[in-house]
C-alpha positions as a LaTeX table, in Angstrom:
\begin{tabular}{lrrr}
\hline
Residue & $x$ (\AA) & $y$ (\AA) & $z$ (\AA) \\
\hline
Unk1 & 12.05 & $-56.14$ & $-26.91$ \\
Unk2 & 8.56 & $-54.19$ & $-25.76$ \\
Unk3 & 9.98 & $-55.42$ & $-22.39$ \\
Unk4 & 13.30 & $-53.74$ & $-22.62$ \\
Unk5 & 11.58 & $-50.65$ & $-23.91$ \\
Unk6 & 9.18 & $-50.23$ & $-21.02$ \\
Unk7 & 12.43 & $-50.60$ & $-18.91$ \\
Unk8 & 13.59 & $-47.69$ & $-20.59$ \\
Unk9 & 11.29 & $-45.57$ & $-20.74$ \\
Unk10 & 10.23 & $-45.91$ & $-17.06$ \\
Unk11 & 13.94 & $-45.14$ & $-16.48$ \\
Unk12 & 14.02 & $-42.23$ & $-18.11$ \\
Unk13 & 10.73 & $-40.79$ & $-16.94$ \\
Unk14 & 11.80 & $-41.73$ & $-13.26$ \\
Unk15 & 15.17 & $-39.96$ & $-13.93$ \\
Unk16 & 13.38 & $-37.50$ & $-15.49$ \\
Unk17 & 10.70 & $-36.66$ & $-12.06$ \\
Unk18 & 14.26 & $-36.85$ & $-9.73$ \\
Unk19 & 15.87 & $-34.10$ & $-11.96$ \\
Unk20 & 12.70 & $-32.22$ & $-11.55$ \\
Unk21 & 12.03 & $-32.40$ & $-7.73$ \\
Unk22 & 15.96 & $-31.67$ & $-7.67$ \\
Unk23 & 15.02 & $-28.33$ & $-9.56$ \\
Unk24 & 12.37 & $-27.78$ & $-7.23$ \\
Unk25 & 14.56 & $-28.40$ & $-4.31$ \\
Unk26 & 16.77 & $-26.35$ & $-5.39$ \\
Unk27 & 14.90 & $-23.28$ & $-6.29$ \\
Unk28 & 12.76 & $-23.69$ & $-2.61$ \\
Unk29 & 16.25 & $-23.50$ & $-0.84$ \\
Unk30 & 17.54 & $-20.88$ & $-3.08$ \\
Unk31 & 14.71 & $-18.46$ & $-2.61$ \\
Unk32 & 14.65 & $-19.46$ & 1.14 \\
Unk33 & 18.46 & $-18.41$ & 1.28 \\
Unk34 & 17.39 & $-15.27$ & 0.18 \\
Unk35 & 14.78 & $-15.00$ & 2.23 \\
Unk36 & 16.63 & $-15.25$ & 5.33 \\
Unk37 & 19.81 & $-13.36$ & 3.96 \\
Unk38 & 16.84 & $-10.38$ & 3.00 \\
Unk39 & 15.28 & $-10.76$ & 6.41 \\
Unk40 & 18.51 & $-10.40$ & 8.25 \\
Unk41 & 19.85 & $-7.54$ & 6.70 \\
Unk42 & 17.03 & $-5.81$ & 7.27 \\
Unk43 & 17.19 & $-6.48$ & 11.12 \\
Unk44 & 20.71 & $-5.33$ & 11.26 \\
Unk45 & 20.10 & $-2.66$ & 9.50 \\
Unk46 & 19.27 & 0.65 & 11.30 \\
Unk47 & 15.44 & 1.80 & 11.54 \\
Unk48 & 13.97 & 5.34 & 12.50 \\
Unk49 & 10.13 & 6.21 & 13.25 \\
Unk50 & 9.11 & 9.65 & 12.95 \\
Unk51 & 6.16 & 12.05 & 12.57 \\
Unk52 & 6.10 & 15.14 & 10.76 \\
Unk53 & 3.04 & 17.57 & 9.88 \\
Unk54 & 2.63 & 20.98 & 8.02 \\
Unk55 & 0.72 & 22.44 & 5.24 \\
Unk56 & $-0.16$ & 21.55 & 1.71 \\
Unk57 & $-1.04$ & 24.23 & $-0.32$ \\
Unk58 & $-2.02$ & 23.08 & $-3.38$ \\
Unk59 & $-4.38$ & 23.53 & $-6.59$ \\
Unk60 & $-4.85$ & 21.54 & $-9.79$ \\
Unk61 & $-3.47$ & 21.43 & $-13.29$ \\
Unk62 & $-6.01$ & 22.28 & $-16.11$ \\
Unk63 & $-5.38$ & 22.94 & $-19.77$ \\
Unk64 & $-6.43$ & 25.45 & $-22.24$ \\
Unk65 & $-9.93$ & 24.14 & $-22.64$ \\
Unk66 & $-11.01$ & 24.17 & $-19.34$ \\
Unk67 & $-9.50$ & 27.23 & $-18.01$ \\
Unk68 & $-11.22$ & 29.32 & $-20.92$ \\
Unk69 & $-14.66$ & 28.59 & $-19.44$ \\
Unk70 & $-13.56$ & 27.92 & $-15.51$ \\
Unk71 & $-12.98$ & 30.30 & $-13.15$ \\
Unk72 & $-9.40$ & 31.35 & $-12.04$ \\
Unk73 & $-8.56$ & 28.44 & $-9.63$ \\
Unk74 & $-6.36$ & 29.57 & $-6.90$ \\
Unk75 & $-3.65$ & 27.73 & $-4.50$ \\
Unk76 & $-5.68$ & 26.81 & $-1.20$ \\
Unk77 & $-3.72$ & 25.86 & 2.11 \\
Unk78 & $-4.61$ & 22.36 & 3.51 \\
Unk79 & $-3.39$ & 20.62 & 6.32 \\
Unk80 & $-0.32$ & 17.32 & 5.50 \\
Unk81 & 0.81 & 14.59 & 8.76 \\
Unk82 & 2.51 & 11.81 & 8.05 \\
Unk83 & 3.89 & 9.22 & 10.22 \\
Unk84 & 7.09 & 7.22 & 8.52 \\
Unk85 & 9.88 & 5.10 & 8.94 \\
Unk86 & 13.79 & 5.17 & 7.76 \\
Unk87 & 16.01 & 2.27 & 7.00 \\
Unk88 & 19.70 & 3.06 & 6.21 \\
Unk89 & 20.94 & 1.33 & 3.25 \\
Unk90 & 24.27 & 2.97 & 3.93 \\
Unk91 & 25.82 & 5.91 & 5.76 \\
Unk92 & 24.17 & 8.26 & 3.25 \\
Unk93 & 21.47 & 6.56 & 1.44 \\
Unk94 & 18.13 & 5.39 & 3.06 \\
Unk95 & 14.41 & 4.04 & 2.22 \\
Unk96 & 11.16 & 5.90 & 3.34 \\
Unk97 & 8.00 & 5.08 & 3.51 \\
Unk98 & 4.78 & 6.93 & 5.09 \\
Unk99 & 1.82 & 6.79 & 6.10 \\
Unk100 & 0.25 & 10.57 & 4.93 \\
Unk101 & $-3.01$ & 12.23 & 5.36 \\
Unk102 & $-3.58$ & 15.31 & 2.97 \\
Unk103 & $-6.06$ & 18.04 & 2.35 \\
Unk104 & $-6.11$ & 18.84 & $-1.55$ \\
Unk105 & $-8.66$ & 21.38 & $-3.71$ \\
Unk106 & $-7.93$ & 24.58 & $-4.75$ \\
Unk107 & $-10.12$ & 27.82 & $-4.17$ \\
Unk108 & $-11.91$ & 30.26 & $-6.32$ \\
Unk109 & $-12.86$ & 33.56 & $-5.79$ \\
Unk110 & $-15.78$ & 35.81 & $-7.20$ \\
Unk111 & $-16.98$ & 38.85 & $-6.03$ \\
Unk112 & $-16.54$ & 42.71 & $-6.58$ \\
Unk113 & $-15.08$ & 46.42 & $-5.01$ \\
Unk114 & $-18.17$ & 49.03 & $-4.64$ \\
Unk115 & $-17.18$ & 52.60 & $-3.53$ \\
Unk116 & $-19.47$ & 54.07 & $-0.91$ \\
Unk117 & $-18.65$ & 57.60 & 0.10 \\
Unk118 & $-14.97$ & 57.36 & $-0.51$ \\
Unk119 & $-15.18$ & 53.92 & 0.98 \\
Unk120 & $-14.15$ & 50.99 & $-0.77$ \\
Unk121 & $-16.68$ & 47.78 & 0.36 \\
Unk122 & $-15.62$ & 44.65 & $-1.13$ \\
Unk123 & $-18.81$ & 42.19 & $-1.62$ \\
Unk124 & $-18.10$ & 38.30 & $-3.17$ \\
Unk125 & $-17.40$ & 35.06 & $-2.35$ \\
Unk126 & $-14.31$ & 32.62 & $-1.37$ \\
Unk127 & $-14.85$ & 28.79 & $-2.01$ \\
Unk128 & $-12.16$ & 26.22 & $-1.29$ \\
Unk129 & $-12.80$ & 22.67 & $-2.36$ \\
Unk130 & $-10.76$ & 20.26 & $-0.14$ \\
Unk131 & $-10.66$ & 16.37 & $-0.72$ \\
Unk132 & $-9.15$ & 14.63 & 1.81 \\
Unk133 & $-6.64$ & 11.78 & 0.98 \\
Unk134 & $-4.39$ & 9.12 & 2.27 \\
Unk135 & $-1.42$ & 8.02 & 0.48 \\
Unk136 & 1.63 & 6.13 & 0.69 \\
Unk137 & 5.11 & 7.74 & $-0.75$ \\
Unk138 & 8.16 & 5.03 & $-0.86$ \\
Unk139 & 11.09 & 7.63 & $-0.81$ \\
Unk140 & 14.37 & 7.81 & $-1.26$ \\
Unk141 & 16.52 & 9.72 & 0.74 \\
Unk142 & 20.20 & 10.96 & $-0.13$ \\
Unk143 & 21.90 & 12.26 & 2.68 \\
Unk144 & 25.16 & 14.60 & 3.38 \\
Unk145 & 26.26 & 15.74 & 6.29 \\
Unk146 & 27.37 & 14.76 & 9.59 \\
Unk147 & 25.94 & 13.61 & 13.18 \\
Unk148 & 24.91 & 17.00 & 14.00 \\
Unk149 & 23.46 & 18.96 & 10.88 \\
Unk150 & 22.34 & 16.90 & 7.29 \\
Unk151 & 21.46 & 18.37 & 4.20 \\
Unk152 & 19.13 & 15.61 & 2.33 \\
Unk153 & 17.19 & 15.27 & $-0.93$ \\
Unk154 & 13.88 & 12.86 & $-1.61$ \\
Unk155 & 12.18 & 11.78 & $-4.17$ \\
Unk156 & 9.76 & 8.71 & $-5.33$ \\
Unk157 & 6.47 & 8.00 & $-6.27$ \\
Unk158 & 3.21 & 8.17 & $-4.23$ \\
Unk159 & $-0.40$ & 6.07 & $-4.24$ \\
Unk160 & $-3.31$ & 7.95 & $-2.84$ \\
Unk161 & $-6.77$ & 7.00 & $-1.81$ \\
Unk162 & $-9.75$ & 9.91 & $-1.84$ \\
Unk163 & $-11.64$ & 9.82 & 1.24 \\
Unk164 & $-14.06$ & 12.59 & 0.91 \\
Unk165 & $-14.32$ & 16.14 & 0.01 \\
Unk166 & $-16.31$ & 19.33 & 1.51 \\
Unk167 & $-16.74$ & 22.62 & 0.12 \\
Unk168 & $-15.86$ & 25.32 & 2.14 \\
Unk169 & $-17.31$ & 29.23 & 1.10 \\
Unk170 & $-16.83$ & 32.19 & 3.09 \\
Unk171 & $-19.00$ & 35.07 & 2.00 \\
Unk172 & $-17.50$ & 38.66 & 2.01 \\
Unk173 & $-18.72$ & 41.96 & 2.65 \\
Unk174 & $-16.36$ & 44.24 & 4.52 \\
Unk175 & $-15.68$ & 41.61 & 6.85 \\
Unk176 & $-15.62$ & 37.84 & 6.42 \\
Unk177 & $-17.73$ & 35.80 & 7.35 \\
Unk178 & $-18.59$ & 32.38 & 9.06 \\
Unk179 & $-17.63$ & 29.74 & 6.44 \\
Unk180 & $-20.24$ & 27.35 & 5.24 \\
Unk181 & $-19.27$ & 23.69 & 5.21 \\
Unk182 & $-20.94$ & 21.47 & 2.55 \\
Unk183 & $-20.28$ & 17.44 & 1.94 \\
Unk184 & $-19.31$ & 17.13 & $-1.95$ \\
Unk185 & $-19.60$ & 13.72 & $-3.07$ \\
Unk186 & $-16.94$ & 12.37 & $-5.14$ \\
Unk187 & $-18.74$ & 9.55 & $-7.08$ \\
Unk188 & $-21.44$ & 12.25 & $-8.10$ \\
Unk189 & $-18.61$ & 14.20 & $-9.73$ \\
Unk190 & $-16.92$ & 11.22 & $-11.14$ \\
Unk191 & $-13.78$ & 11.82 & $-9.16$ \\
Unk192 & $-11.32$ & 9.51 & $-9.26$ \\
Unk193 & $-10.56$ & 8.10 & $-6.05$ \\
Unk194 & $-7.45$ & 6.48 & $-6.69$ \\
Unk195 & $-4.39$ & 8.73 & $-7.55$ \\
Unk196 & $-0.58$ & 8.25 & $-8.99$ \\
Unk197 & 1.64 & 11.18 & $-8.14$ \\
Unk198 & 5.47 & 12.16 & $-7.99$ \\
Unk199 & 7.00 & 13.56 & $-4.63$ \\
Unk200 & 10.57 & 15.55 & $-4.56$ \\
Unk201 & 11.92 & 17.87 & $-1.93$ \\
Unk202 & 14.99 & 18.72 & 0.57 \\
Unk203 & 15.39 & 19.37 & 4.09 \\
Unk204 & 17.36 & 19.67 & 7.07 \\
Unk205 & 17.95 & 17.71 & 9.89 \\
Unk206 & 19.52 & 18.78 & 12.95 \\
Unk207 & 20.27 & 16.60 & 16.39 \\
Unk208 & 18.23 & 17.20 & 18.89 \\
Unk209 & 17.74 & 15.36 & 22.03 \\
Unk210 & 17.50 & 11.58 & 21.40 \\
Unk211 & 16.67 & 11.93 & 17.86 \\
Unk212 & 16.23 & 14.37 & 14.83 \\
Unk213 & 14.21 & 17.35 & 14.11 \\
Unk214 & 13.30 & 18.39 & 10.36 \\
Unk215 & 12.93 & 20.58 & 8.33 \\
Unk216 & 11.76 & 19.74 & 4.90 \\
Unk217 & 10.10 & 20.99 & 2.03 \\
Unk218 & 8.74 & 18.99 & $-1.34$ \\
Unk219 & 6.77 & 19.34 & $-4.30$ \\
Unk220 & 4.27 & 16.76 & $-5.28$ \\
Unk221 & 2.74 & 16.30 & $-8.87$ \\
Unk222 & $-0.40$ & 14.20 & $-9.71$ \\
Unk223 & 0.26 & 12.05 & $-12.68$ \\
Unk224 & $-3.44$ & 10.38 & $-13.08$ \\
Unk225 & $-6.38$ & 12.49 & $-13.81$ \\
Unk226 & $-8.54$ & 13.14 & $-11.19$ \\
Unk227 & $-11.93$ & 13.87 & $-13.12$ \\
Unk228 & $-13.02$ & 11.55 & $-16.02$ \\
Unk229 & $-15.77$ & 13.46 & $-18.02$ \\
Unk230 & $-16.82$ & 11.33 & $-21.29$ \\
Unk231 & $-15.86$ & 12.16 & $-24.49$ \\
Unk232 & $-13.45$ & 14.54 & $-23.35$ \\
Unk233 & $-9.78$ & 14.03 & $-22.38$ \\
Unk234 & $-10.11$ & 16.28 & $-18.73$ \\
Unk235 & $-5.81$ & 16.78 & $-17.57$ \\
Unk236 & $-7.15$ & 17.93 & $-14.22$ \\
Unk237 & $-4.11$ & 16.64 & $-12.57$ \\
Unk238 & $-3.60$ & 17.82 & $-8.31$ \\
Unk239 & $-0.39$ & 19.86 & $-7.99$ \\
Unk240 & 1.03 & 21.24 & $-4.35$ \\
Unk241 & 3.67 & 22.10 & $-1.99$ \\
Unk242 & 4.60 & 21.03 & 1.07 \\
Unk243 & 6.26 & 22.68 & 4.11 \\
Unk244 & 6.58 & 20.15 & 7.25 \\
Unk245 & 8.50 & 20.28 & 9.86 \\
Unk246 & 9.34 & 16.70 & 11.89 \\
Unk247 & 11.02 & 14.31 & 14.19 \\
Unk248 & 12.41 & 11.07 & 14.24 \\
Unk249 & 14.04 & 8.75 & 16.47 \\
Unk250 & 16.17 & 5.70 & 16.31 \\
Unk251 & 15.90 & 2.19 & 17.80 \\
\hline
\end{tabular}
């Protein structure tokens, strides 16, 4: 009988291994099908390459707290290029991702108007405090139009990396002048490298040559906080707009 039963048991548990590695099997050839199926789709599918660059002028987010004992932070103009690439999903829909270097900050400005003889003499300072990222956006792109004019709309999230950051002040005194670069370090601050933000904007596209020149315009809104103080709950948050204009080409 303890015979039989080892019989049966080792056929079960034999049965049992082949229905298992038959799983297996399966599930290797399934996710190789789609695999392949992914991989060739995305070969056939059309690509573009492009580069596009512009200005960011931007500034930062703060709430009631902080702007009762800050300054009056101002929009400063930075410097945006991106290089990115365009798969069509269909005739009007399409995936983008770049490659992006941005200047952030914002700028304050102190200073006061003295009247000399009739003659007004403006004495003060103009700081701008730029960090310098690189991020990734993964885009979508809606698209109307036709072969020789779109009209398109993007939108998507964006990861961003903070490089470094340099104060920039340009004293006044009738005339401007020569601005004074200083390094800032970010880990003295307690910036936080590492930013979340959302990107949305429209452009134009128009044929030109053997590709496509842009026209585009977006908004971008930092959704992580980019200075941790302790105890207190800082929503110093980058905010900016873009104006780029670009080309692409197809292959």
């Amino acid at each position: 009988m303890r015979s039989k039963r080892f019989v049966s048991e080792t056929s079960l548990t034999t049965s049992n291994l082949l229905n298992f590695n038959a799983m297996k099997t399966n599930r290797s050839f399934f996710l190789s099908f789609i695999f392949i199926v992914s991989f060739v789709s995305l070969a056939q599918a059309q690509w573009s390459v492009g580069l596009r660059g512009g200005a960011y002028v931007g500034s930062v987010s703060t709430p009631e707290l902080i702007s009762a004992i800050t300054p009056d932070l101002k929009w400063s103009p930075g410097l945006q290029v991106a290089l990115f690439a365009e798969n069509e999903l269909s005739n009007h829909v399409a995936f983008r991702p770049e490659l992006v270097f941005s200047q952030k900050g914002f700028m304050v400005r102190e200073g006061t108007d003295l009247n000399l003889g009739n003659f007004p003499v403006a004495l003060g300072i103009k700081s701008s405090y730029r960090v310098s990222y690189v991020e990734a956006p993964l885009l979508l792109k809606v698209a109307a139009g036709n072969e020789l004019v779109k009209l398109y709309a993007i939108a998507g999230p964006s990861v961003g990396y903070a490089t470094h950051a340099q104060l920039v002040t340009r004293p006044q005194a009738v005339i401007e002048f020569r601005p004074i670069r200083t390094n800032v370090s970010l880990d003295a601050l307690g910036y936080n490298r590492f930013e979340f933000s959302a990107v949305g904007g429209a452009g134009l596209s128009f044929k030109a040559g053997a590709g496509e020149l842009m026209l585009e315009a977006r908004y971008q809104q930092g959704i992580s906080r980019v200075v941790s103080v302790p105890l207190l709950q800082t929503n110093v948050r980058n905010q900016g707009v873009i104006m780029s204009l670009g080309y692409k080409v197809s292959f």
